[in-house]
MARVEXDO-197003 format. One record per atom (N, C-alpha, C): x, y, z. Coordinates in steps of 0.02 Angstrom, whole numbers, padded with zeros to 5 digits, always signed. Example, Ala and Ser with C-alpha at 12.3 -4.5 7.8 and 13.67 -1.06 7.14 Angstrom:
<recs>
+00660-00284+00390+00615-00225+00390+00660-00165+00390+00642-00112+00354+00684-00053+00357+00645+00002+00394
</recs>
This chain:
<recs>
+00042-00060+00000+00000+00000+00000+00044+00062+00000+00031+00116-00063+00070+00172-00042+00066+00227+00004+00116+00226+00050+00103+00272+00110+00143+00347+00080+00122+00402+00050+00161+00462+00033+00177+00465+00108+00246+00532+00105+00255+00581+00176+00257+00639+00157+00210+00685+00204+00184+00714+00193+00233+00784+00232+00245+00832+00178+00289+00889+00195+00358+00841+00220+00386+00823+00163+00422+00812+00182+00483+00866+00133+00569+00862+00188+00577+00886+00164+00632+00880+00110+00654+00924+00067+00692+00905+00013+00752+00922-00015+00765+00976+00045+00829+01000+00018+00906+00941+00032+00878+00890+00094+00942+00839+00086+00954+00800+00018+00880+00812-00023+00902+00750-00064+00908+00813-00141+00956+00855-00121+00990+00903-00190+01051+00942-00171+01094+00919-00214+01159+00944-00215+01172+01008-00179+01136+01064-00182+01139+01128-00173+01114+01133-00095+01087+01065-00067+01034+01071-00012+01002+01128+00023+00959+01142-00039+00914+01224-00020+00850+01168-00046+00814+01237-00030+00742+01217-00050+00679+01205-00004+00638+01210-00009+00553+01177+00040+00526+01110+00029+00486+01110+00063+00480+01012+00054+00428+01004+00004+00431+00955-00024+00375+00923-00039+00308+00911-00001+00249+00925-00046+00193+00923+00009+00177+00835+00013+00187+00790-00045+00205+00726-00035+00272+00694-00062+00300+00653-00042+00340+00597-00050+00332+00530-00053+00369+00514-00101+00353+00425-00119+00436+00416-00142+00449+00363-00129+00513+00311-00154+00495+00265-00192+00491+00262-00247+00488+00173-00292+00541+00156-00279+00549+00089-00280+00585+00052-00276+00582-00012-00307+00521-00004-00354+00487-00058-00411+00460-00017-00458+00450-00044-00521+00404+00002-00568+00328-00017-00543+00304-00057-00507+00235-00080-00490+00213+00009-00442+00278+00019-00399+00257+00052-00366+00267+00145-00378+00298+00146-00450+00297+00192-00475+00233+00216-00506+00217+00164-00559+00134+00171-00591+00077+00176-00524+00093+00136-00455+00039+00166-00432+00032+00253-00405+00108+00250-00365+00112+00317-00343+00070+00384-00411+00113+00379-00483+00055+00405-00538-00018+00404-00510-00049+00355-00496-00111+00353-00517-00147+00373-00444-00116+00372-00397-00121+00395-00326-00135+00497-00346-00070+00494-00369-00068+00577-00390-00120+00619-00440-00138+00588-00491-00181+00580-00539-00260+00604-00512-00259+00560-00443-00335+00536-00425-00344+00599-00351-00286+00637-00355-00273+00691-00317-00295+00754-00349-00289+00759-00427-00250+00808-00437-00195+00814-00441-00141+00796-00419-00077+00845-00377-00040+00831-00456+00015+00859-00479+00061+00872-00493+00130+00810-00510+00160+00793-00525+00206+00745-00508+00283+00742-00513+00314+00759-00493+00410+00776-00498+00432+00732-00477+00497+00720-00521+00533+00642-00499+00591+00677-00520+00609+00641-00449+00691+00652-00418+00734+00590-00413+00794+00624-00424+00830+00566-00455+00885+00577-00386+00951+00606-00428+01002+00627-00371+01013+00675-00355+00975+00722-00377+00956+00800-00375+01010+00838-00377+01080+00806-00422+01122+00839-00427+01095+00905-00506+01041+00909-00530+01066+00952-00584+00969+01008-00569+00970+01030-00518+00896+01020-00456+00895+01098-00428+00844+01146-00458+00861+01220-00406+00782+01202-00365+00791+01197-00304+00695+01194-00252+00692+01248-00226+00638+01296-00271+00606+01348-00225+00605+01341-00153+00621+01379-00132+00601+01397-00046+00543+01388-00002+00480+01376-00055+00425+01374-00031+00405+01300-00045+00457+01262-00054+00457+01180-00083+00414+01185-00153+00349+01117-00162+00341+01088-00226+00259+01054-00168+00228+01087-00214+00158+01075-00196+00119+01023-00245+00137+00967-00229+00122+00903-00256+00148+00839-00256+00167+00795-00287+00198+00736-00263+00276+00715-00295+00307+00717-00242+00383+00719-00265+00404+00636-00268+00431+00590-00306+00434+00524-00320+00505+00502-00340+00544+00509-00296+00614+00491-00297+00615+00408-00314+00666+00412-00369+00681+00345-00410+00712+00307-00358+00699+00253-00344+00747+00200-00296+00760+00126-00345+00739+00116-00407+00736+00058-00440+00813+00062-00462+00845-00025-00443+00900-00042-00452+00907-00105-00485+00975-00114-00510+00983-00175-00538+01016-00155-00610+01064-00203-00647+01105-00195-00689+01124-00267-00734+01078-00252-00782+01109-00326-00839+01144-00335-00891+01156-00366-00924+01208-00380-00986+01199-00414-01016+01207-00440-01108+01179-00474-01159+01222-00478-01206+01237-00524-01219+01306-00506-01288+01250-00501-01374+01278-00450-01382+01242-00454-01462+01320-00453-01507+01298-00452-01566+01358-00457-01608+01382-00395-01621+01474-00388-01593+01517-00327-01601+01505-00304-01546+01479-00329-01494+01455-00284-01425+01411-00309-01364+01395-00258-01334+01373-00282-01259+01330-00240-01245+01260-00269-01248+01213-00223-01203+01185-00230-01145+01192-00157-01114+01197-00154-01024+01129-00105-01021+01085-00140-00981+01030-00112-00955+01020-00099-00881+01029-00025-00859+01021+00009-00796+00968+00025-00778+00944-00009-00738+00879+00021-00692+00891+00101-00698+00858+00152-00682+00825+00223-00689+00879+00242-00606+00866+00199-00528+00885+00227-00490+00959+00197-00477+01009+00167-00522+01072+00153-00525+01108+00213-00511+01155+00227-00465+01201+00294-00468+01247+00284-00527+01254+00356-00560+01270+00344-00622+01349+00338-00626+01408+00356-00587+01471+00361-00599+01465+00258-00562+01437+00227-00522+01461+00164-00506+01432+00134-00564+01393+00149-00595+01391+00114-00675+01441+00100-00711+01452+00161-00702+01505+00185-00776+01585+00148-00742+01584+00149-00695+01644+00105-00664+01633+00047-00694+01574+00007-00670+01548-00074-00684+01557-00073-00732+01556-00021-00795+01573-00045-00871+01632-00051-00870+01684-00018-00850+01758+00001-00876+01778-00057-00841+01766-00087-00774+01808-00123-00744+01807-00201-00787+01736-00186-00833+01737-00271-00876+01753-00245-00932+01783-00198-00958+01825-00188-01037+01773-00178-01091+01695-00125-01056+01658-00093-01109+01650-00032-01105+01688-00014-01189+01698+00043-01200+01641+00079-01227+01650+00152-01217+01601+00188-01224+01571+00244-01172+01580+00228-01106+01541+00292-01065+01616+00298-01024+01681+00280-01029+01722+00306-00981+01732+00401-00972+01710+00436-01017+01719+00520-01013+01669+00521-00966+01624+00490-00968+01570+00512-00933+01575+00523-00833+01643+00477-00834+01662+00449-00763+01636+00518-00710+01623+00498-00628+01645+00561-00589+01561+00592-00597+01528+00591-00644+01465+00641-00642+01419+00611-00598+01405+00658-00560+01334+00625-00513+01288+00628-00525+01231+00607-00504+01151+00581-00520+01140+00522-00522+01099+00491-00564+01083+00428-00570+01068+00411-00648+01061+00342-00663+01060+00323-00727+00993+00374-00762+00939+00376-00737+00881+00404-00763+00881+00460-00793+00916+00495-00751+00942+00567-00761+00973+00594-00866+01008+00516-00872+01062+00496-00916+01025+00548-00992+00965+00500-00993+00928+00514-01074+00926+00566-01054+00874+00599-00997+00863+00668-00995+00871+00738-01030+00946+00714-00988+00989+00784-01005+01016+00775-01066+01039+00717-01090+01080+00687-01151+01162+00711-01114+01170+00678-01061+01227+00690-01003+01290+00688-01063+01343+00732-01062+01365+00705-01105+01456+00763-01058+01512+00741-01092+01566+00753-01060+01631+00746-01075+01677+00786-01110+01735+00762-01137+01739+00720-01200+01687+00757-01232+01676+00722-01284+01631+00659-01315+01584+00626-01240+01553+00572-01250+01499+00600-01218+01434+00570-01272+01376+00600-01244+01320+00538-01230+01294+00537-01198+01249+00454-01163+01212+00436-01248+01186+00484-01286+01154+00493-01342+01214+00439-01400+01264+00438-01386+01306+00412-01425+01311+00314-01419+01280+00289-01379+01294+00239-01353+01225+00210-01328+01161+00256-01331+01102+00211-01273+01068+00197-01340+01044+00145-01325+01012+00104-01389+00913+00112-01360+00920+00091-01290+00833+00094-01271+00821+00146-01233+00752+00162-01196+00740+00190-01150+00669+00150-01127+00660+00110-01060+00588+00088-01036+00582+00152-00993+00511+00168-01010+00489+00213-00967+00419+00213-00962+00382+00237-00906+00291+00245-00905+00284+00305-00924+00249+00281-00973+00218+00354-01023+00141+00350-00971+00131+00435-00941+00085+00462-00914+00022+00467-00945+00033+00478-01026-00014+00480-01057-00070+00412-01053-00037+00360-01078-00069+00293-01091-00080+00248-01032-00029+00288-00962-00024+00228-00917+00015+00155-00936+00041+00161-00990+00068+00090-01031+00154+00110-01001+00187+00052-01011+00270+00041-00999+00280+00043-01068+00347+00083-01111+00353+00079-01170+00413+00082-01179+00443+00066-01243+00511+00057-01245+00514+00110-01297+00566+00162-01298+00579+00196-01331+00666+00212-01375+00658+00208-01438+00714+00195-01486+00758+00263-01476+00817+00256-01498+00847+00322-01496+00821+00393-01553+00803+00356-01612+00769+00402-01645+00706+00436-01621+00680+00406-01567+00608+00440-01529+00639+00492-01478+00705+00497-01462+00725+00532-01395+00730+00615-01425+00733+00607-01471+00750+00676-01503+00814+00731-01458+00855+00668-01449+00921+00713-01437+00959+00766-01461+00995+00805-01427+01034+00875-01452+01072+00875-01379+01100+00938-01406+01133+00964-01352+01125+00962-01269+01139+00918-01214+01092+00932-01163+01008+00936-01167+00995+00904-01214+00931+00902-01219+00895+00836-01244+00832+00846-01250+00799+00752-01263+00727+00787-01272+00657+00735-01293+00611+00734-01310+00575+00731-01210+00608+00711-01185+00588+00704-01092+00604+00785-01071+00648+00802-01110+00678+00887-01058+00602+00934-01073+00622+00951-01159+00574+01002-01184+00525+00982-01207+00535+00932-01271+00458+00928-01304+00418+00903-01278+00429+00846-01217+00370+00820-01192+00373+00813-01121+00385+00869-01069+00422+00860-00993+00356+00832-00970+00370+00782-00909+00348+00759-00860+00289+00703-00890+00306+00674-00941+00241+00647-00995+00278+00563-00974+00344+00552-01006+00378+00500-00964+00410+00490-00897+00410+00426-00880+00453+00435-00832+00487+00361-00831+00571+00378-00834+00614+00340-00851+00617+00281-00814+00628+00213-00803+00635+00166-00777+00683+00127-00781+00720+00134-00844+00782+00099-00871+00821+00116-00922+00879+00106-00917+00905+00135-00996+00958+00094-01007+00967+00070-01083+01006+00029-01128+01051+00054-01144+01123+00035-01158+01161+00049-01195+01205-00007-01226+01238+00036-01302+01277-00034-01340+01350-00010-01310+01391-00062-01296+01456-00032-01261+01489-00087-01309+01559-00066-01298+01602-00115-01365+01658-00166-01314+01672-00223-01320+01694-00260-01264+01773-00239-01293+01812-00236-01227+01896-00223-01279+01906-00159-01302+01868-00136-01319+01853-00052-01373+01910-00029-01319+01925+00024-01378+01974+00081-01346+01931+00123-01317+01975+00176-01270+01946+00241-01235+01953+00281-01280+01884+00328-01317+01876+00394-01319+01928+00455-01292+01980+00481-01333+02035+00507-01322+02013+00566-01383+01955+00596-01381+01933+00656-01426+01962+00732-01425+01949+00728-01342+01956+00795-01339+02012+00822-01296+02061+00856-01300+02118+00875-01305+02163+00877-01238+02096+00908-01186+02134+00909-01121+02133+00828-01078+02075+00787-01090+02100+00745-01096+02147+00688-01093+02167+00691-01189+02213+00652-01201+02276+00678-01177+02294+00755-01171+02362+00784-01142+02343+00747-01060+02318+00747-01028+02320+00727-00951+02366+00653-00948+02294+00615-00982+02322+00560-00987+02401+00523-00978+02417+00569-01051+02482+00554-01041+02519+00485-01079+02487+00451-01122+02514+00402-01169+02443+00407-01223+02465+00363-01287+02445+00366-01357+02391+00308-01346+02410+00251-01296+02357+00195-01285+02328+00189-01234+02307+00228-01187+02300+00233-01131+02235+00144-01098+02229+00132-01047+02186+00083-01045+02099+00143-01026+02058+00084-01028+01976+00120-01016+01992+00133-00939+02028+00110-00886+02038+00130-00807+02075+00194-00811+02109+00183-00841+02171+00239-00855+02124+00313-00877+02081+00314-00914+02056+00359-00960+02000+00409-00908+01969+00341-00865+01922+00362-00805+01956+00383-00765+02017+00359-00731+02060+00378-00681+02073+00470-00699+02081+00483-00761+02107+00533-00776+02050+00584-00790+01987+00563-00792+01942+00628-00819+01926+00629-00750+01918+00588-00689+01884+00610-00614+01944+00654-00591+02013+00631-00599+02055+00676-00572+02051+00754-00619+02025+00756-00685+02027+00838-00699+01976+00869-00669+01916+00799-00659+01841+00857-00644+01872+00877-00564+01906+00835-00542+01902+00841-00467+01942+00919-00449+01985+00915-00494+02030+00987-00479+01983+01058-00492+01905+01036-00546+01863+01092-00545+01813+01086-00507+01819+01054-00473+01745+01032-00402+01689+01006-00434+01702+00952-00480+01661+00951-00529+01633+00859-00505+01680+00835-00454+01631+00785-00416+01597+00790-00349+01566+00752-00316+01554+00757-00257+01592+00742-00197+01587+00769-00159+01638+00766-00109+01633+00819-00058+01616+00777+00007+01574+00820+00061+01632+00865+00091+01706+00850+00075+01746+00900+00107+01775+00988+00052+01732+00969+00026+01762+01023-00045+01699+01086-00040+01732+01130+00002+01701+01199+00002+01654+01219-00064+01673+01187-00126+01640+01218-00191+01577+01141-00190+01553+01098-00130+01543+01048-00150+01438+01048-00181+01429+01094-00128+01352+01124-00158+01334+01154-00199+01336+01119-00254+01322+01142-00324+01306+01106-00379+01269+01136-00432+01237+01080-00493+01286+01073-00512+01348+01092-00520+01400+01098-00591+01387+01122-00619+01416+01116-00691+01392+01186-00744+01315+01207-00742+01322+01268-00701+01244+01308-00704+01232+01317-00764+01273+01342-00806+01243+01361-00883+01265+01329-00946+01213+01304-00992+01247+01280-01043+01275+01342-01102+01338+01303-01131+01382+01324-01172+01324+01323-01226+01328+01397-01246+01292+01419-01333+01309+01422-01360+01264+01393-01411+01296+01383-01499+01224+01427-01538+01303+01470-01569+01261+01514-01609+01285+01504-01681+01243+01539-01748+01266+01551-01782+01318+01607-01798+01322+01594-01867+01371+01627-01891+01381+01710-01892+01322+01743-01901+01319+01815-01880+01314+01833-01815+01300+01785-01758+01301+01798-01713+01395+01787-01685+01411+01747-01701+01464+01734-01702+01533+01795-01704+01510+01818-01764+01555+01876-01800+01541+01958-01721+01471+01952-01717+01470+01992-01688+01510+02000-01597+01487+01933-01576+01527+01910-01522+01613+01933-01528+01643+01902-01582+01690+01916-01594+01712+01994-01616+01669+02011-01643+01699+02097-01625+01674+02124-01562+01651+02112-01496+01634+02138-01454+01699+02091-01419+01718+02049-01422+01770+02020-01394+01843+02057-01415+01852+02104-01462+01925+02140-01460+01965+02113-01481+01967+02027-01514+02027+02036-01540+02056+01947-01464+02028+01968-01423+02003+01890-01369+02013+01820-01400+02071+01800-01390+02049+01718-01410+02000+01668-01379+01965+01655-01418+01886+01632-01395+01876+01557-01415+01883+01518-01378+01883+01432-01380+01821+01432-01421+01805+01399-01477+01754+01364-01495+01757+01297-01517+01707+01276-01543+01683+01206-01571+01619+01198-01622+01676+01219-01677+01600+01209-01736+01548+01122-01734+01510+01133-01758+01451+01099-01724+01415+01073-01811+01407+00993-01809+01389+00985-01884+01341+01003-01909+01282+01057-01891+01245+01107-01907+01251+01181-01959+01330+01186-01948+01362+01254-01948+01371+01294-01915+01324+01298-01880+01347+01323-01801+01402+01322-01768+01417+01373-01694+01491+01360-01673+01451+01362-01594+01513+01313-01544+01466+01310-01492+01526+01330-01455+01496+01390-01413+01557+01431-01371+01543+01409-01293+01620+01429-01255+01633+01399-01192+01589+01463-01171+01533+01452-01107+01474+01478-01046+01555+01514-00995+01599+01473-00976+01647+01502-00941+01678+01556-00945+01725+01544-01018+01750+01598-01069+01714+01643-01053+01666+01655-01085+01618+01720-01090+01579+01727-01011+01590+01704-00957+01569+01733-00875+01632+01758-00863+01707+01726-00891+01743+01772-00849+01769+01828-00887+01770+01831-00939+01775+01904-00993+01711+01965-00982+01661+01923-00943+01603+01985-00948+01641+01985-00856+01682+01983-00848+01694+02027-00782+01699+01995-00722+01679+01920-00722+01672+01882-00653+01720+01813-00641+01749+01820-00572+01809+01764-00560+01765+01735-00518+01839+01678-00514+01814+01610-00474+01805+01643-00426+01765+01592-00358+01746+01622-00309+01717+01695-00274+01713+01742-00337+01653+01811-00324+01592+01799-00292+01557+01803-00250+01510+01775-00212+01472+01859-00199+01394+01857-00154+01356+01899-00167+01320+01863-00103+01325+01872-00044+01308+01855+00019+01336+01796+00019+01292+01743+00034+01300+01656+00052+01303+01638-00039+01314+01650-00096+01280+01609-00149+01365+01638-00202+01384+01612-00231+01445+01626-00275+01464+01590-00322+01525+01591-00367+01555+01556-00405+01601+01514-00381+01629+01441-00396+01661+01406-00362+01726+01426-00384+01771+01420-00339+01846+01445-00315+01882+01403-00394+01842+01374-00425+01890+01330-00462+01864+01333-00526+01786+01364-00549+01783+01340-00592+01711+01401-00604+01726+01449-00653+01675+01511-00660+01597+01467-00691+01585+01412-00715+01531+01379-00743+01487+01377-00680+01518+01344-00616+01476+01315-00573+01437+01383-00504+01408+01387-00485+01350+01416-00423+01353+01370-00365+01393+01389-00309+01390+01356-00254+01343+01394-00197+01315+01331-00164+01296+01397-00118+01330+01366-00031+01324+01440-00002+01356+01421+00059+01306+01415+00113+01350+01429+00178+01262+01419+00245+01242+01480+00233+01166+01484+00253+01119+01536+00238+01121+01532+00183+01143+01509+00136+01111+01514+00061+01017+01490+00039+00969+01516+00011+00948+01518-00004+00907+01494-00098+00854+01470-00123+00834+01460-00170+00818+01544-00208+00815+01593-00167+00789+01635-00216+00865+01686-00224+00924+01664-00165+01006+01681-00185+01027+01664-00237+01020+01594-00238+01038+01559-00304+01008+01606-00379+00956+01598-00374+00897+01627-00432+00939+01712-00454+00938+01742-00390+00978+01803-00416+01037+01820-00431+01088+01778-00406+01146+01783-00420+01151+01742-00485+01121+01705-00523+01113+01676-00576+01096+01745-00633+01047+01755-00617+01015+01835-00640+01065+01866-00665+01117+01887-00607+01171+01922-00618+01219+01927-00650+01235+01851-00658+01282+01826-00712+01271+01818-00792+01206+01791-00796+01162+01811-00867+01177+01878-00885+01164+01927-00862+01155+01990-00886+01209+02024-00874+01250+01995-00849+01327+02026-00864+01357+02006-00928+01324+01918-00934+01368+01909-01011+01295+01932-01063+01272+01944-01047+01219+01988-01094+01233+02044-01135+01242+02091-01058+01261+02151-01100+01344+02135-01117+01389+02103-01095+01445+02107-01123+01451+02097-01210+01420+02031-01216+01427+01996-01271+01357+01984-01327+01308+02020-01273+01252+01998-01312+01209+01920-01324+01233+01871-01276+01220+01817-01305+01217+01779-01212+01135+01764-01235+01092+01739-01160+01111+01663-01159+01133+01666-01081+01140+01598-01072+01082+01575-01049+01070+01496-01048+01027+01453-01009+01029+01404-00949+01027+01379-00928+01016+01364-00868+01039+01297-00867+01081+01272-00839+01063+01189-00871+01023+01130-00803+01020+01167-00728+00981+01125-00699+00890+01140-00707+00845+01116-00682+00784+01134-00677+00790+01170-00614+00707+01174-00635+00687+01230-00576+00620+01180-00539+00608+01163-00492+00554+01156-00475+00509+01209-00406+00461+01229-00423+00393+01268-00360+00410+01333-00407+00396+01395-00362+00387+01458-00406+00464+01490-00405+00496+01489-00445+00563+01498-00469+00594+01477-00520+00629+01542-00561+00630+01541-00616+00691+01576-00649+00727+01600-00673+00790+01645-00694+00749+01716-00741+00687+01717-00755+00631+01751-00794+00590+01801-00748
</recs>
């Protein structure tokens, strides 16, 4: 029988630990007990938000007035198909002990990904992607309960409508699925992904092994506070608050003459498009590591990320976010976005 809890609260279970409670709570820990909690909520009225590891998570202050349904479904399988290996993750798998469990049996494919927190569910979502490897590159399924039909459905990668940090679950159809499992083809033996530059310089050899490759992207994120880790002052935070924009080409030109002459990292994009560093352009419009604005700031290591400190607040966060937008606004002309959600009344708008 599902027992919700009622006001409960929510800021332990998000990175930033701010926020108000939930007016209900539920844990699945089965898909039986996911579809009921739905239909519990449904037969309410209420609303429905599902929480994963609430690492990428901003909670209004005044919490989330409806039913909050934190993923607990676990478990991890494997299938040999031909040229490869497919690995199916339950939705509430933590996502960096996955990505270990692949590398430590010699399947290649998600080692960039190493070090990121959340959980597998999270994965399609966002289209998690890192040093060059994006979950979109490698997930073959997605089971999830579609809200609409009440049905369990399996969904192809051509249905996810991936991009950039983005998926058919983020924008075109939010809160319509809800993830339960996700597939991927991994290559047994395969080499490590050695794409992108800083990287392969870390590394430090031409063949590096798939341990070797993970060993080396947790030790770069770690030097930008970019894992978890309860002793690291920068440790309350989504990570990159804002995603890196890709603009076109006139926008481009113009950036670059408001930039002076600035060497400006990009990455043309097989669109035509060019997709510029969110960092680059926060610390050229004027703002260093660790600049802070009461309890709420930039991390000491890394101008992308929003930490917050004690007394920090959901509507600190919100404005000091504000602040940073519209510094690279008027600097450069060119609005960033957000890359965690927002859930209750809070917004960057």
């Amino acid at each position: 029988m599902l027992s919700p809890i009622e006001h409960a609260p929510l800021a332990p279970h998000c990175t930033l630990r701010i926020g108000g409670p939930a007016r209900y709570l539920v844990e699945a820990t089965d898909e039986a007990t996911v579809a009921d909690a739905v239909q519990w909520a449904a037969s309410r009225k209420l609303s429905v938000h599902v929480l994963g590891g609430g690492s990428n998570l901003v909670i209004a202050d005044e919490g989330v007035d409806g039913l909050v349904l934190k993923i607990g479904l676990r478990g991890v399988t494997a299938r040999d198909v031909p040229g490869a290996v497919e690995v199916t993750a339950a939705a509430g798998e933590p996502w960096d002990d996955f990505v270990r469990h692949t590398v430590e049996r010699g399947w290649a494919g998600l080692e960039c990904l190493s070090g990121i927190p959340g959980l597998v569910g999270a994965t399609p979502i966002q289209n998690v992607g890192a040093y060059g490897q994006e979950v979109s590159d490698t997930l073959t399924a997605v089971r999830a309960l579609d809200r609409e039909s009440g049905r369990v459905v399996t969904l192809a990668p051509a249905d996810c409508g991936f991009g950039y940090r983005d998926s058919l679950f983020k924008s075109r159809a939010p809160g319509r699925y809800i993830v339960l499992a996700v597939t991927y083809r991994l290559s047994p033996g395969g080499a490590p992904y050695l794409g992108y530059a800083d990287i392969a310089r870390e590394v430090g050899t031409a063949s590096p092994s798939l341990p070797a490759v993970r060993e080396t992207v947790i030790r770069v994120r770690r030097s930008k506070s970019m894992v978890l880790d309860a002793g690291d002052p920068n440790a309350r935070s989504c990570g990159s608050f804002f995603l890196n924009p890709i603009v076109d080409g006139a926008a481009l030109a113009d950036i670059e003459a408001r930039a002076a002459g600035l060497a400006m990292p990009r990455w043309p994009q097989p669109d035509g498009r060019v997709k510029l560093s969110a960092a680059w352009l926060i610390e050229r419009a004027g703002f260093s590591r660790g600049q802070a604005e009461g309890p709420v700031g930039l991390s000491t290591r890394h101008t992308l990320a929003i930490v917050c400190h004690d007394g920090a607040r959901a509507r600190d966060v919100a404005a000091f976010a504000r602040r940073v937008r519209a510094g690279v606004e008027q600097r450069f002309a060119v609005r960033l976005h957000p890359e965690p959600i927002f859930w209750g009344a809070l917004s960057l708008d």
